[in-house]
C-alpha positions as protocol buffer text, in pm:
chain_id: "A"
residue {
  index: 1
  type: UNK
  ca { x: 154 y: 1260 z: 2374 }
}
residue {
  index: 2
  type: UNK
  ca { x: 59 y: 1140 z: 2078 }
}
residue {
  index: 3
  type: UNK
  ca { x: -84 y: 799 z: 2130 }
}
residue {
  index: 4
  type: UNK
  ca { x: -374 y: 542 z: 1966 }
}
residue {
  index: 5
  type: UNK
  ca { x: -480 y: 243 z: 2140 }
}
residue {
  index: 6
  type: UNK
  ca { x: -503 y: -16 z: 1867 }
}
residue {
  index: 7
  type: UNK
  ca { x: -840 y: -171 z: 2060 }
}
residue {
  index: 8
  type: UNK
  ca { x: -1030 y: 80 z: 1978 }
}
residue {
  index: 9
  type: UNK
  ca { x: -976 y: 141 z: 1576 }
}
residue {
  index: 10
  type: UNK
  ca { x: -1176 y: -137 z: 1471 }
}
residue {
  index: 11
  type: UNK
  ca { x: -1084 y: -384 z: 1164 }
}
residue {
  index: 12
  type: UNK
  ca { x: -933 y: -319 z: 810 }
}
residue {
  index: 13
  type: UNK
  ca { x: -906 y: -674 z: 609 }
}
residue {
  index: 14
  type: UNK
  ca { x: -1047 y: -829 z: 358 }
}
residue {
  index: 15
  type: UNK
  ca { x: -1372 y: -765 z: 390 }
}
residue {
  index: 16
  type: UNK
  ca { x: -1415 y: -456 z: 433 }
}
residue {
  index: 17
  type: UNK
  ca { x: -1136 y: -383 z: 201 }
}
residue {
  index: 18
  type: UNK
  ca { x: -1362 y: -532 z: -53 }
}
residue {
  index: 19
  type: UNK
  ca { x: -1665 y: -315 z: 27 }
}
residue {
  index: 20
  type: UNK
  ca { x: -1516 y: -7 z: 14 }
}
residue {
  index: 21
  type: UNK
  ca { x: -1371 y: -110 z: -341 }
}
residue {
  index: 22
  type: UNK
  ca { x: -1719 y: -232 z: -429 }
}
residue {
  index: 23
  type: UNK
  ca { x: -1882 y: 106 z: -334 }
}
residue {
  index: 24
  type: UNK
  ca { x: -1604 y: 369 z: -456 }
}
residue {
  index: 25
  type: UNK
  ca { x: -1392 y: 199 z: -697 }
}
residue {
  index: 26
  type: UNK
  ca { x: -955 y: 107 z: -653 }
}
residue {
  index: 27
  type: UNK
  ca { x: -853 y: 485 z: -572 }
}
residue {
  index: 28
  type: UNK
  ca { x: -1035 y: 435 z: -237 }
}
residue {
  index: 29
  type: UNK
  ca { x: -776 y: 239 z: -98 }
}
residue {
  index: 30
  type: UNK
  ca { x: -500 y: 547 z: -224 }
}
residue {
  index: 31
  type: UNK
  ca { x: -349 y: 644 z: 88 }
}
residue {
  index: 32
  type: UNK
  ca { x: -501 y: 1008 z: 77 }
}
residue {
  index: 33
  type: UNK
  ca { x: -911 y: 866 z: 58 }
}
residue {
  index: 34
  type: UNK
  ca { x: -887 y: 602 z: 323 }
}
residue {
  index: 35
  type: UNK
  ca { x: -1061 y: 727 z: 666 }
}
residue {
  index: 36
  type: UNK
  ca { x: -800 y: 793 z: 1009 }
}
residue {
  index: 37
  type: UNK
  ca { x: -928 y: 448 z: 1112 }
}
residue {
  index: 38
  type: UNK
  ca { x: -827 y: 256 z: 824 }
}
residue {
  index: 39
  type: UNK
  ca { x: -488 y: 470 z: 709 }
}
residue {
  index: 40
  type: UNK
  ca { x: -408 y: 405 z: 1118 }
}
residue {
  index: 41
  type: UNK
  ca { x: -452 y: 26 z: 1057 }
}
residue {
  index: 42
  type: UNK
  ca { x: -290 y: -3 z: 724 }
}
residue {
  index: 43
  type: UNK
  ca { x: -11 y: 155 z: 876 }
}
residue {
  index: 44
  type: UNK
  ca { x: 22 y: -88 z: 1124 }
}
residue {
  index: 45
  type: UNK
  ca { x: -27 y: -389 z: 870 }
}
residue {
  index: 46
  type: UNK
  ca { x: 225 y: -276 z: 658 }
}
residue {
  index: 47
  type: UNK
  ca { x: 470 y: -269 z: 957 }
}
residue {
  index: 48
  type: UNK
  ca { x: 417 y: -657 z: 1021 }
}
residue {
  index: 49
  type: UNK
  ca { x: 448 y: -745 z: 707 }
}
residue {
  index: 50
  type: UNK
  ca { x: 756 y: -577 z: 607 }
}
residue {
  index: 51
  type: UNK
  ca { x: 900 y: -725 z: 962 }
}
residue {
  index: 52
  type: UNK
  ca { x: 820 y: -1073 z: 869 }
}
residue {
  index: 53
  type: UNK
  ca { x: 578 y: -1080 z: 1102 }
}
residue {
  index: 54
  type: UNK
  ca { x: 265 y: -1297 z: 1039 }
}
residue {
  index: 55
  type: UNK
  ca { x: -92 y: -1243 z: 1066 }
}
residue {
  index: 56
  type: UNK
  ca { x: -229 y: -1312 z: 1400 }
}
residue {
  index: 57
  type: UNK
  ca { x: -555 y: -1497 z: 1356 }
}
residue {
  index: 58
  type: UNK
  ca { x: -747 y: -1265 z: 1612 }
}
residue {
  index: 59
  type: UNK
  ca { x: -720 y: -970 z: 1419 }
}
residue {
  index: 60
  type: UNK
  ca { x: -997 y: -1098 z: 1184 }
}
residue {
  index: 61
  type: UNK
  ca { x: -1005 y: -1279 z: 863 }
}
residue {
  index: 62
  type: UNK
  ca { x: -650 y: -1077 z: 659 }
}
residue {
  index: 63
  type: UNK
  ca { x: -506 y: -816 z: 641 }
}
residue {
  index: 64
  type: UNK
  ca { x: -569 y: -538 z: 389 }
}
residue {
  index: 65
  type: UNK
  ca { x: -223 y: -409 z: 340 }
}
residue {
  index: 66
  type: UNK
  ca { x: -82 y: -701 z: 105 }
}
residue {
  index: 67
  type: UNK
  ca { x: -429 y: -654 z: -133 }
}
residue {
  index: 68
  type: UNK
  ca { x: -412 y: -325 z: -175 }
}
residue {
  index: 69
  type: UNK
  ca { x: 5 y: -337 z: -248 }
}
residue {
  index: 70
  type: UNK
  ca { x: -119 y: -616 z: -532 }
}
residue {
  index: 71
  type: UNK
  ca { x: -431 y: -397 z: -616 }
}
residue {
  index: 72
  type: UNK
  ca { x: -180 y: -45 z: -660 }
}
residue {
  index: 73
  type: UNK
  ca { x: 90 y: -259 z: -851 }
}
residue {
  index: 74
  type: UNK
  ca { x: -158 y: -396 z: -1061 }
}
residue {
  index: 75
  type: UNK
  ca { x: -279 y: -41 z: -1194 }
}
residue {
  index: 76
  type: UNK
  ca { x: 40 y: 113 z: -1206 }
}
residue {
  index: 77
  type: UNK
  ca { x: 122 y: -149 z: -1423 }
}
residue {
  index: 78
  type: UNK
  ca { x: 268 y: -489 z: -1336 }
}
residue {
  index: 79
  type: UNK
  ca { x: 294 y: -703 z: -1580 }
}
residue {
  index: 80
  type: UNK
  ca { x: 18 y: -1026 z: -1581 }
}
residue {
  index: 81
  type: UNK
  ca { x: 22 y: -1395 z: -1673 }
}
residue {
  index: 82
  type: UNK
  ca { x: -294 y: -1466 z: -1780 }
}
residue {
  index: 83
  type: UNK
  ca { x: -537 y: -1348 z: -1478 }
}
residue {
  index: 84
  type: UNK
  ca { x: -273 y: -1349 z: -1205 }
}
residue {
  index: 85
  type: UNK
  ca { x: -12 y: -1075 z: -1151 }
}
residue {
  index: 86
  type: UNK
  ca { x: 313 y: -1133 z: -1224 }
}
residue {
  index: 87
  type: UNK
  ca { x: 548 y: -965 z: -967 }
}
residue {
  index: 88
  type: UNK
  ca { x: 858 y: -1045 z: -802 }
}
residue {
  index: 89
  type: UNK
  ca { x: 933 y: -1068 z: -413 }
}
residue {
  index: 90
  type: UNK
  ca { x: 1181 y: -792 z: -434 }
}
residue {
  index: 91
  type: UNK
  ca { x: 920 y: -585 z: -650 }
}
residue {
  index: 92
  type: UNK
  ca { x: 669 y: -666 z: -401 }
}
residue {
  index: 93
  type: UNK
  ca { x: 883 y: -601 z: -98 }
}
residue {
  index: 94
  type: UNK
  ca { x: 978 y: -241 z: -279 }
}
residue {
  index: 95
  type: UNK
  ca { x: 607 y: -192 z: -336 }
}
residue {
  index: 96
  type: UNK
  ca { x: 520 y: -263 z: 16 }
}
residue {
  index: 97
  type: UNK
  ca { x: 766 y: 14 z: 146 }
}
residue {
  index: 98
  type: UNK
  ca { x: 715 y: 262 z: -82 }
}
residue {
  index: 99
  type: UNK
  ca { x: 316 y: 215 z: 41 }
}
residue {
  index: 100
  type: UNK
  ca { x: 394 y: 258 z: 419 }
}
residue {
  index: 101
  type: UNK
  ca { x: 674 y: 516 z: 388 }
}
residue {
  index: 102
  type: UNK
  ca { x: 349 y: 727 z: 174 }
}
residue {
  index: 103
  type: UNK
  ca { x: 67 y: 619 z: 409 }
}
residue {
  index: 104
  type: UNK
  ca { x: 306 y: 734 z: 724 }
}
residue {
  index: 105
  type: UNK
  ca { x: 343 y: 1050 z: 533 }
}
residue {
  index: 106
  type: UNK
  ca { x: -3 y: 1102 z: 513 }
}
residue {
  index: 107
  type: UNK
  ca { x: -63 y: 993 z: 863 }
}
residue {
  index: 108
  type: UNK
  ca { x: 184 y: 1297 z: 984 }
}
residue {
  index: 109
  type: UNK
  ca { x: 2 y: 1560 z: 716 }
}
residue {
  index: 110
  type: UNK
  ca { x: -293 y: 1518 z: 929 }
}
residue {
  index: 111
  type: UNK
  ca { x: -178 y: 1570 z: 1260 }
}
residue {
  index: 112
  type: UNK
  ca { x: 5 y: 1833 z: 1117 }
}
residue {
  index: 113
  type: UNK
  ca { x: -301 y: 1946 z: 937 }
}
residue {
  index: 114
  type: UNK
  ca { x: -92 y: 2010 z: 646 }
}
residue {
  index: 115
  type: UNK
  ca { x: -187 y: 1994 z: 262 }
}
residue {
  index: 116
  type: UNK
  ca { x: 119 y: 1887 z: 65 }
}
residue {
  index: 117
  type: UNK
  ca { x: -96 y: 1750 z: -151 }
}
residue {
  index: 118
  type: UNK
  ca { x: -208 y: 1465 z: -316 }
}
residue {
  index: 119
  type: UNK
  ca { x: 8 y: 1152 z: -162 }
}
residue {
  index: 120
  type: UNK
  ca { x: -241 y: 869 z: -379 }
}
residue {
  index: 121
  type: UNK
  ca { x: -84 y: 1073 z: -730 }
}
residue {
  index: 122
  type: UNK
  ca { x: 259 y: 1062 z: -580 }
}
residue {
  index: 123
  type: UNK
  ca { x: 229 y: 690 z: -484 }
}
residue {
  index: 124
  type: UNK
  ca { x: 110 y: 586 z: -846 }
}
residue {
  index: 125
  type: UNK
  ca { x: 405 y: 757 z: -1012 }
}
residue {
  index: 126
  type: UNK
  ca { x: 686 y: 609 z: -756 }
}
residue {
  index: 127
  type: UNK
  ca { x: 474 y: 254 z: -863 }
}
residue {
  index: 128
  type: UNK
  ca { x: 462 y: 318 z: -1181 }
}
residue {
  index: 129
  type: UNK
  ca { x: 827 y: 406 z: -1225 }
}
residue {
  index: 130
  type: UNK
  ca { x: 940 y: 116 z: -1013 }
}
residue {
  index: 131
  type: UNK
  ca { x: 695 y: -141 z: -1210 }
}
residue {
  index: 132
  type: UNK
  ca { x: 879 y: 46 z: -1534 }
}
residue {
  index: 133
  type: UNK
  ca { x: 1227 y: 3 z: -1432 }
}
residue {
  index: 134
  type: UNK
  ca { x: 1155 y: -390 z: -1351 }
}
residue {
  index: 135
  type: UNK
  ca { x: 1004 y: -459 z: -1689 }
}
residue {
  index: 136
  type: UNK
  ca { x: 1309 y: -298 z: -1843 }
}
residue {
  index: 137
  type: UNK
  ca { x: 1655 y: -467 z: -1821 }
}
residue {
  index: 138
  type: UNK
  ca { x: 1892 y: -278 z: -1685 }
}
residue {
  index: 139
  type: UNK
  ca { x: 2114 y: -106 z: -1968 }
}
residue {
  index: 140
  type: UNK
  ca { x: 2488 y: -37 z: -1878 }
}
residue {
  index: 141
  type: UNK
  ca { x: 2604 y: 345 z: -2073 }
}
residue {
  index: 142
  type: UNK
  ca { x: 2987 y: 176 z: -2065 }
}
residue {
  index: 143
  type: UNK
  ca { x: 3003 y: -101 z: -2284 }
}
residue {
  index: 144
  type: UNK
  ca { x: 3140 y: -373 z: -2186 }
}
């Protein structure tokens, strides 16, 4: 059935997050313009991290799932402090499963070899929104 032995996709941290930034700017790392390879292995990061699992040393030197969460938060909008991003756990956590919920999406379009479009535009609103509604107190419509 539909199987992937881990072994054989290669690695997806920090490095070669950082290349692929270098050579075709942050909407590389959008869900819809990574390669099977790394989409697979975000996938997979994103699963350990939102399981409080922590990263195994022999996978290579980080993962790339919490830098590109930070990277995609920080364009939609976070707020900063200075040069350092200013984000909550729970806004982080939110973040993070908004980002596999769209990257497992994406992984199903293609086996599926369907076009429901863009899923990178789709992820940067639902960021975007959620970065908005943090920033914003919460406003009751009863008063009080």
């Amino acid at each position: 059935m539909l199987r992937v032995d881990k072994a054989t996709l290669g690695k997806f941290g920090e490095p070669e997050l950082a290349s692929l930034i270098g050579l075709r700017g942050w909407q590389s790392v959008l869900p819809d313009a990574l390669d099977d390879q790394q989409l697979l292995l975000v996938s997979d990061q994103l699963r350990d991290l939102l399981a409080g699992q922590g990263w195994d040393d022999t996978r290579g030197p980080g993962s790339a799932a919490l830098p590109i969460s930070l990277l995609l938060l920080s364009k939609a909008g976070a707020m900063r402090s200075g040069k350092n991003l200013d984000v909550a756990m729970d806004t982080l956590h939110e973040a993070m499963t908004l980002l596999s919920v769209t990257v497992d999406r994406e992984i199903v379009s293609r086996m599926l070899h369907r076009q429901d479009g863009s899923t990178g535009a789709g992820l940067m609103q639902g960021l975007g929104l959620l970065v908005q509604n943090v920033s914003e107190p919460f406003k009751s419509p009863c008063p009080a």
